[in-house]
C-alpha positions in Angstrom: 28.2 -29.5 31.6 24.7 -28.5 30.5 26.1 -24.9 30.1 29.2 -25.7 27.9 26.6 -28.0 25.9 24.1 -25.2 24.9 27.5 -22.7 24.5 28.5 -25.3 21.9 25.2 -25.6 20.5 25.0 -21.7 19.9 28.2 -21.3 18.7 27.1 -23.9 15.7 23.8 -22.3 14.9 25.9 -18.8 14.1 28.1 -20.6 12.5 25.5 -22.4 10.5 24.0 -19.3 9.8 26.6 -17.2 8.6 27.6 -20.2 6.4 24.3 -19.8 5.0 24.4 -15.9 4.5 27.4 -16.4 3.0 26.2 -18.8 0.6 23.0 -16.9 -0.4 25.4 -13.5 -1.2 27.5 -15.8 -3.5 24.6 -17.3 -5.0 23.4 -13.6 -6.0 26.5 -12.8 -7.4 26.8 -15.5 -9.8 23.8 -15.3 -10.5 24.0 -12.0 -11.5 26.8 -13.3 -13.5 29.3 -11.1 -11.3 32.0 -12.7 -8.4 32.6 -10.4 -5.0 36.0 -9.7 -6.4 34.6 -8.2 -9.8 31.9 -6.6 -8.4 33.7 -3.6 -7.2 35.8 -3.0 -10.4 32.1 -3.4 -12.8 30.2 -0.8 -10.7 29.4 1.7 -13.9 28.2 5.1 -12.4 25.3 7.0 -13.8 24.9 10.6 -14.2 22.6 11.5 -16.8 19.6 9.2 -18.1 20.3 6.6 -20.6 20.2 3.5 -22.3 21.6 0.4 -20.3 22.1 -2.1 -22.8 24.9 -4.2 -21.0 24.4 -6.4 -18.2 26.5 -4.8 -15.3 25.8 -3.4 -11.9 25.0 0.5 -12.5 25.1 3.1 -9.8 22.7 6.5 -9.9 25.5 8.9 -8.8 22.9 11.9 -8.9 19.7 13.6 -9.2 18.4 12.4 -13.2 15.9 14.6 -14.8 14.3 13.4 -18.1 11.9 15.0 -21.2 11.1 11.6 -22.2 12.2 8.1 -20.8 15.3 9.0 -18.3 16.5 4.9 -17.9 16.0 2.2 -20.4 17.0 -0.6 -19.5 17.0 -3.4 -22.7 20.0 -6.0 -21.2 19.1 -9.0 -19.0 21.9 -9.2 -15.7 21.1 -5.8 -14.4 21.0 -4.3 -11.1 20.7 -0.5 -10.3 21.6 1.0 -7.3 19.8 4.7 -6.7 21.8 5.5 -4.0 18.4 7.7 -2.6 18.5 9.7 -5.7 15.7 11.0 -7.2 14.7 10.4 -11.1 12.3 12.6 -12.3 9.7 14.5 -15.3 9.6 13.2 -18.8 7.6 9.8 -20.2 8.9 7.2 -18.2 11.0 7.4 -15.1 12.6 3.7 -15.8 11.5 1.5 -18.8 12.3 -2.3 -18.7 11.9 -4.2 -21.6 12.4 -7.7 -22.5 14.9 -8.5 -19.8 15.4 -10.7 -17.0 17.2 -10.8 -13.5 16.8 -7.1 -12.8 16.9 -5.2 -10.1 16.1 -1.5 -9.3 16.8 -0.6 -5.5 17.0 2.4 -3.0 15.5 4.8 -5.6 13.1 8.2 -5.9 10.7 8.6 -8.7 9.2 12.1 -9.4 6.5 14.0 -11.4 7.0 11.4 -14.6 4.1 9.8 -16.5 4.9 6.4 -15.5 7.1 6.1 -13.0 8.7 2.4 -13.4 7.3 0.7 -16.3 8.4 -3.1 -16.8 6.6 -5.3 -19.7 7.5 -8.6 -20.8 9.9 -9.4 -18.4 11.3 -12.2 -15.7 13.1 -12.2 -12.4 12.5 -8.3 -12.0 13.0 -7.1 -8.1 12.3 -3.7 -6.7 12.8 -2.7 -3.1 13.2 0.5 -1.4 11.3 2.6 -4.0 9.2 6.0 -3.4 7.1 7.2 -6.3 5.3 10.4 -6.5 3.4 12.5 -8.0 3.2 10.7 -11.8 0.5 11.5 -13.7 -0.6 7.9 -15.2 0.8 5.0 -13.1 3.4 4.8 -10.6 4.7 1.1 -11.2 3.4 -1.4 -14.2 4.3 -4.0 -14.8 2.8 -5.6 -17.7 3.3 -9.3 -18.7 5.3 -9.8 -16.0 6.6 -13.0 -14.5 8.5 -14.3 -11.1 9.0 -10.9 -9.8 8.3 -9.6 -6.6 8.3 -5.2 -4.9 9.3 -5.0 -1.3 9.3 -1.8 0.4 7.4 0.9 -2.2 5.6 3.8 -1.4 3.0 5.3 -3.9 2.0 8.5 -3.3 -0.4 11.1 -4.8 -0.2 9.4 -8.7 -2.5 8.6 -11.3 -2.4 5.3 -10.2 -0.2 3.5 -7.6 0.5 -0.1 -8.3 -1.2 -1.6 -11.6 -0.1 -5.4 -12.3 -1.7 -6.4 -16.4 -1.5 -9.3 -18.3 -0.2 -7.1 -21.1 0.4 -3.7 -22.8 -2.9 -3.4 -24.1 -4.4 -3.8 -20.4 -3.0 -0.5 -19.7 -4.5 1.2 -22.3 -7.8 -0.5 -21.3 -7.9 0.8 -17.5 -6.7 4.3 -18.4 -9.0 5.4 -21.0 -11.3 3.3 -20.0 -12.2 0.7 -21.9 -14.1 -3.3 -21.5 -12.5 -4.9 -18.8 -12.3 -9.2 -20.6 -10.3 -11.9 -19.7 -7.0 -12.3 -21.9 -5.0 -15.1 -22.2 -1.8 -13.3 -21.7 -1.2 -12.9 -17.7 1.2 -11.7 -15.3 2.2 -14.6 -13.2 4.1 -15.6 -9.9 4.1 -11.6 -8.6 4.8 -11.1 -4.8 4.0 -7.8 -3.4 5.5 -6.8 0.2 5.2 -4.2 2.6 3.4 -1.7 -0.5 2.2 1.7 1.0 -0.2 3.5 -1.8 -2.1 6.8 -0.7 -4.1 9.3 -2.1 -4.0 8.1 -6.1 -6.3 9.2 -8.0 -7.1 6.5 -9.1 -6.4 2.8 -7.8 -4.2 2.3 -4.6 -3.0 -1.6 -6.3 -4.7 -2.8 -9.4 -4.3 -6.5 -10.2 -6.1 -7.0 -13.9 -5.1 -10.6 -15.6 -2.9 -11.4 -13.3 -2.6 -15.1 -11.9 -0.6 -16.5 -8.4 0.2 -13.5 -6.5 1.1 -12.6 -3.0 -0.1 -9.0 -1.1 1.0 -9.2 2.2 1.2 -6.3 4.1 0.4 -3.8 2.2 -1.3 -0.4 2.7 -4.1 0.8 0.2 -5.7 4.4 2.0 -7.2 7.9 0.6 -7.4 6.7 -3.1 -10.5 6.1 -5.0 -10.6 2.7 -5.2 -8.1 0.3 -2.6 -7.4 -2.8 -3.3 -9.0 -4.0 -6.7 -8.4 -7.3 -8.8 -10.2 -7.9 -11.6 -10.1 -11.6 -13.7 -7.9 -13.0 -11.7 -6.4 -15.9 -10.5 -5.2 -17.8 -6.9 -4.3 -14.3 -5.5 -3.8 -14.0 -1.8 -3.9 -10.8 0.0 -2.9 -11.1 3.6 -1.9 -8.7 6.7 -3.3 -5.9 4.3 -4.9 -2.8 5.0 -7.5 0.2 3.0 -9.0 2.5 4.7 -10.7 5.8 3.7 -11.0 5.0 0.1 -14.0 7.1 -1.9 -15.4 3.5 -3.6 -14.6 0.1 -2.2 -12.2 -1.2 0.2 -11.0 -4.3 -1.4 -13.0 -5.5 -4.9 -12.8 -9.0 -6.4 -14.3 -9.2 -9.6 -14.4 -11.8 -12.4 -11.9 -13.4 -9.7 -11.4 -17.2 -8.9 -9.0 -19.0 -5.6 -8.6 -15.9 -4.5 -7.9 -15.0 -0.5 -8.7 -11.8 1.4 -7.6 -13.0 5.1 -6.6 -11.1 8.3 -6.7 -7.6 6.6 -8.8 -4.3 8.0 -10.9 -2.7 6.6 -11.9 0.7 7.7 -14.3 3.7 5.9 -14.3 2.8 2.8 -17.5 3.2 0.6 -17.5 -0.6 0.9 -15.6 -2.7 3.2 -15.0 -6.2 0.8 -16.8 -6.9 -2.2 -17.3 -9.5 -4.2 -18.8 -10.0 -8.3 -19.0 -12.8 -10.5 -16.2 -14.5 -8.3 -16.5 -17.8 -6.9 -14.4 -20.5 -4.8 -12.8 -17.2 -3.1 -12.4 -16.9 1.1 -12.8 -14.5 2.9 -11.3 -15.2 6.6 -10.4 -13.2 9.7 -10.8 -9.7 8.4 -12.2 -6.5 10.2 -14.6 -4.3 8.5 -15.4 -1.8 10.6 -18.0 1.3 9.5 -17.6 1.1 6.0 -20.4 3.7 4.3 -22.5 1.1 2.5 -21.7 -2.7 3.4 -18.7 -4.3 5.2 -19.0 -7.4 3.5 -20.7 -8.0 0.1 -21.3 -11.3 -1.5 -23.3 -9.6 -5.2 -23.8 -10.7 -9.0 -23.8 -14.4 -9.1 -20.9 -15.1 -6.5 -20.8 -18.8 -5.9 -19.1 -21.5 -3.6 -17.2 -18.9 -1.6 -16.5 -19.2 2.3 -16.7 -16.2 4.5 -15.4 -17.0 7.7 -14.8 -15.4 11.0 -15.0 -11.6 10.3 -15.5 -9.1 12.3 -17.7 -6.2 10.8 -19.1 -3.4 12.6 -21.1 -0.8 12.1 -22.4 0.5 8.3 -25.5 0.3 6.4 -25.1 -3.3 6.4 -23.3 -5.7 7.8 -23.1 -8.7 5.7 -25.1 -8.3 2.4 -25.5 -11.6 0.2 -27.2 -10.3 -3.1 -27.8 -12.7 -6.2 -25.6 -15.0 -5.0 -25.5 -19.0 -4.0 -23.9 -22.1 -2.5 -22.0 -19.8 -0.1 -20.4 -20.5 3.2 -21.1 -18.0 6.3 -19.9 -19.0 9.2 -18.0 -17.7 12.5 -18.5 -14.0 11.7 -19.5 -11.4 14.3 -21.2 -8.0 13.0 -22.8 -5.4 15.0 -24.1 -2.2 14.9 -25.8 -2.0 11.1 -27.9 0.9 10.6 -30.0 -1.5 8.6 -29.7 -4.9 9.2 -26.5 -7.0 10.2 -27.1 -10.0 8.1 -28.9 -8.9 4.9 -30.0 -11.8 2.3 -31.7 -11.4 -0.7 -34.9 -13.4 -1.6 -35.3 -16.8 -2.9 -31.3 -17.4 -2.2 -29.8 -21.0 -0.9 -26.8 -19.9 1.2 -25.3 -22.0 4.2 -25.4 -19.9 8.0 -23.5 -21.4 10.1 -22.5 -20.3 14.0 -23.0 -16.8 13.3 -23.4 -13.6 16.1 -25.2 -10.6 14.9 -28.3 -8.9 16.2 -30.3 -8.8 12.8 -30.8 -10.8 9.8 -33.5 -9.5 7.1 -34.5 -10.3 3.4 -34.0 -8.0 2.0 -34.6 -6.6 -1.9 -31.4 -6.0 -3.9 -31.0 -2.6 -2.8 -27.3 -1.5 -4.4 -26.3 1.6 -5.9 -23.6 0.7 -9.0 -20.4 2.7 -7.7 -19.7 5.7 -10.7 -17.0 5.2 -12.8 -13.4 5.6 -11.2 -11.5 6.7 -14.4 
């Protein structure tokens, strides 16, 4: 009786299940404005680059090679299927504009400027997408809302992943110029399973962006990892930089944000933060980052570093300028210089803490050069 009772019980739960799979894929078509039975009949295919300018599901049916901006896209309702093709040289590999409920999947970028470009846009999903060798940016996007990458790999561009408030951000972190707070963000982002190596630049770049997700992601062998300036209630989780020339993961200007349960490994500096306050840091691993594994600098306030593990380095844990902070749980051995370093005349709360030195110490802190 017990036997046919679970049978029974199993036999529901698929059932439920595929009810619900069922539901979701129907969901996604009309949403998409597009039923199962039209789907097949509205596939357009795509063999040379151009305009889409029709909502429609669109179908890369080869290899694209563009002198200037290969696919536009300017229609909301869109969804492009790459089929593994690759898109490649000119301007822009794909340009979205003004649109919303797109999707770009399964797709290779090449030897472009920009790779993907999207600006002032909604709903836009990527998944499945290698870029390569771009010269400015692999993937913007730039005024951005409820949007989300899944599955990308960045490799040997300008930059990898750079998230802006807006258009004129861009221009600000390539040439360089001030980096200020705007009132024009990217919001809502969600950024899954990125892999970004050996940029020249940035690995991911979050600048006037506010309620984002990184979770698992992988920033090595770039200049700088994982970097967020002016930002908002950002979370990066399960993530990972490791052998980065400058720092590991940077918060800066930065307020609610989260750095939890990510390594850090060999970086010029494990996990930094400036001017950034009410942030957490909690259940990372910094392990023999050049300079510190974890620094608190610049006026930092009301933040909460928790339960970290840091090894090895000139210093462990540095606290520099900084008050009203939280330290407590964290393990660090094996600093060259001092384990916990504080600087004088600071008010900072230790609490249950192992390490084998702590030292005032002066503010001893060579500025970083200039990435760009």
């Amino acid at each position: 009786m017990k036997l046919c009772y679970y049978t029974m019980r199993r036999t529901l739960t698929i059932l439920i299940v595929s009810v619900i799979i069922l539901s979701l894929l129907i969901t996604l078509y009309v949403w998409r404005g597009i039923t199962p039975e039209e789907s097949a009949e509205r596939v357009i295919k795509i063999y040379s680059c151009t305009e889409i300018s029709s909502p429609g599901v669109y179908s890369i049916a080869s290899d694209l090679k563009s002198t200037g901006v290969c696919l536009k896209v300017s229609a909301s309702n869109v969804i492009i299927d790459g089929n593994g093709f690759l898109v490649g040289g000119g301007e822009y590999g794909i340009y979205v504009m003004e649109a919303v409920n797109v999707s770009i999947l399964d797709l290779r970028i090449r030897g472009s400027d920009f790779g993907i470009y999207i600006k002032d846009s909604k709903d836009v999903w990527l998944n499945n997408i290698k870029v390569e060798n771009c010269g400015k940016i692999g993937i913007v996007l730039a005024s951005v809302s409820d949007s989300g990458l899944e599955n990308i790999t960045l490799r040997g561009n300008g930059a990898g992943l750079v998230i802006v408030g807006n258009e004129k951000d861009v221009d600000t972190y390539l040439l360089p110029g001030e980096f200020k707070e705007e009132d024009e963000k990217s919001t809502r982002i969600i950024v899954l399973n990125v892999f970004s190596s050996e940029n020249n630049i940035d690995g991911i770049f979050l600048y006037n962006t506010v309620e984002a997700i990184l979770r698992n992601c992988t920033s090595n062998s770039n200049s700088g990892g994982i970097y967020l300036f002016y930002s908002k209630n950002i979370v990066i989780e399960n993530c990972s930089a490791a052998d980065n020339e400058f720092v590991g993961v940077m918060l800066d200007n930065c307020n609610y944000c989260q750095v939890k349960n990510s390594i850090v490994r060999r970086n010029a500096g494990g996990i930094r933060l400036d001017y950034s306050n009410h942030c957490v840091l909690e259940g990372n691993v910094a392990e023999d980052n050049l300079s510190d594994g974890i620094v608190v600098w610049r006026e930092s306030s009301n933040n909460k570093v928790l339960r970290n593990v840091i090894r090895g380095g000139e210093h462990g844990l540095r606290i520099i300028k900084s008050n009203n902070n939280l330290i407590e749980g964290n393990v660090i051995s094996s600093s060259s210089r001092c384990d916990i370093c504080v600087g004088p005349g600071l008010h900072n709360t230790f609490i249950n803490n192992k390490y084998v030195t702590m030292k005032e110490v002066e503010e001893v802190y060579e500025k970083p050069k200039e990435e760009k």
